[in-house]
C-alpha positions in Angstrom: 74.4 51.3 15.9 76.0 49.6 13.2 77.9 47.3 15.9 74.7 46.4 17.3 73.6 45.0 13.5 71.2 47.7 13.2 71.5 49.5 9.9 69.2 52.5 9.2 69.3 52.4 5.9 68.9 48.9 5.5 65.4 49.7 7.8 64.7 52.3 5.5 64.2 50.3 2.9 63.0 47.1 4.0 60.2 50.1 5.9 59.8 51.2 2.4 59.2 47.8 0.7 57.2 46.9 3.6 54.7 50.0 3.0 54.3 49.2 -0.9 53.6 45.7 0.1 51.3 46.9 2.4 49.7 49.0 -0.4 49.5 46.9 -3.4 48.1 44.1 -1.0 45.4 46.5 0.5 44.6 48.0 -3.1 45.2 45.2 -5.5 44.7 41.9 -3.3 41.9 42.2 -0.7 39.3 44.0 -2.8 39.8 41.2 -5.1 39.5 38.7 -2.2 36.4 40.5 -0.6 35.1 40.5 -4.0 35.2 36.6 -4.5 34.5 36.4 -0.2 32.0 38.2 -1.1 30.2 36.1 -4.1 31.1 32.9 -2.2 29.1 34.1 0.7 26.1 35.0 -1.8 26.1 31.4 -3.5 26.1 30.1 0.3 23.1 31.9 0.7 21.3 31.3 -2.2 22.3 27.5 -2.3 20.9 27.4 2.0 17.7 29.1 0.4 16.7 26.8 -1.9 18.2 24.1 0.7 15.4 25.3 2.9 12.7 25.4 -0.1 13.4 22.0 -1.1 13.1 21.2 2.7 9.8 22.4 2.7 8.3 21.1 -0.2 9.5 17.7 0.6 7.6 18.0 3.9 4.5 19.1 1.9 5.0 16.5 -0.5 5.5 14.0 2.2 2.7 15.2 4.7 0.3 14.5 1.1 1.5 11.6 0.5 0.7 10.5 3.8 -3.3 11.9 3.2 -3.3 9.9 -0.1 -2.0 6.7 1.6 -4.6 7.0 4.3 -7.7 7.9 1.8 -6.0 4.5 -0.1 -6.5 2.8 2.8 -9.6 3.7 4.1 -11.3 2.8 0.0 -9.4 -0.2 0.0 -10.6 -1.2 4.1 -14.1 -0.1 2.7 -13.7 -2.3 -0.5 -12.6 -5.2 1.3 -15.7 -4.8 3.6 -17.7 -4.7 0.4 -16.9 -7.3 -1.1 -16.8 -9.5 2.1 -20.2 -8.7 2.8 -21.1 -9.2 -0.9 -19.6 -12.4 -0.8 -21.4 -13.3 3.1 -24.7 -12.5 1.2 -24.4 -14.8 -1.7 -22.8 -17.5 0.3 -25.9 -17.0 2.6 -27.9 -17.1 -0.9 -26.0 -20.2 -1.9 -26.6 -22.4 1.0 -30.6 -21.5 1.2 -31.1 -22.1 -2.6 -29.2 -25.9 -1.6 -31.0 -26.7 1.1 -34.3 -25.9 -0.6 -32.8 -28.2 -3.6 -31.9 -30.6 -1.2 -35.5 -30.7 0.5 -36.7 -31.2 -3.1 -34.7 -33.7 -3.9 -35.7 -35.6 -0.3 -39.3 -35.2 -1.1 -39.2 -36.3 -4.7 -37.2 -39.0 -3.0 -39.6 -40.3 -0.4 -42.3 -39.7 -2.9 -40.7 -41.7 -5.8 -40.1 -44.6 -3.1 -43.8 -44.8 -1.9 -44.8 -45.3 -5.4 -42.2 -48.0 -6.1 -43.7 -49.5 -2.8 -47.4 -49.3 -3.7 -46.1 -50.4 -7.1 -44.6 -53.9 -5.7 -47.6 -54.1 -3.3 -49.6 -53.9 -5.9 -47.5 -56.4 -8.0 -47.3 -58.6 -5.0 -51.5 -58.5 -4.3 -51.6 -59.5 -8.0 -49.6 -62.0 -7.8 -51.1 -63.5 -4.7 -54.7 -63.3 -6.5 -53.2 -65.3 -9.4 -51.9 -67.6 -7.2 -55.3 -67.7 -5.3 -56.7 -68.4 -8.3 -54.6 -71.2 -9.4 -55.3 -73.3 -6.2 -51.6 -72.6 -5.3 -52.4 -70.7 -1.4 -55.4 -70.9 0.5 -56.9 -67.2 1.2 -60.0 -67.0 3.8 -63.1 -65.7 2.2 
């Protein structure tokens, strides 16, 4: 066989070096390798875990926040309706107490204008009697 290239021995020992290969690979290597496999596979796990918890609580933590911003919003819609009607109320308030000033100030108005007229009526009568009196006009009596 040796013409053919084949060479027992040489298959012998490349068989050999082949099986303790084979052995210190299975024995030494892939326990070693399954080991770390292994260990990689747990931290995988462990780290998807607490993925998945973190996951969660941020949904919880969102979905609150979401309850919180719509209580805010209600007290601040409620406020706001507060205060506007607050406001309405002493604007309503505001405008009655001027128009009764104003009606006062009309009133004592008129009032101080008929005196100033009976004032200068009497002032003019006066006058007129003086001038009566001094021959000046002519009156019917």
């Amino acid at each position: 066989m040796e013409a053919l290239g084949i060479n027992f021995i040489n298959m012998a020992i490349y068989s050999a070096m082949f099986g303790i290969l084979y052995y210190v690979i299975k024995t030494k290597l892939v326990p070693k390798l399954d080991e770390a496999l292994s260990t990689r596979q747990k931290e995988i796990e462990k780290s998807l875990t607490l993925s998945k918890k973190a996951e969660d609580t941020l949904k919880k933590i969102e979905a609150e926040q979401e309850k919180v911003m719509k209580k805010l919003h209600v007290e601040h819609k409620q406020k706001m309706e507060n205060i506007l009607m607050k406001a309405n109320s002493e604007a309503k308030q505001i405008i009655e107490e001027a128009k009764i000033k104003s009606k006062n100030l009309i009133k004592s108005g008129e009032k101080l204008v008929d005196e100033e007229r009976k004032k200068l009526d009497r002032d003019l009568e006066n006058k007129i009697a003086l001038m009566a009196k001094k021959g000046l006009i002519w009156t019917k009596k």
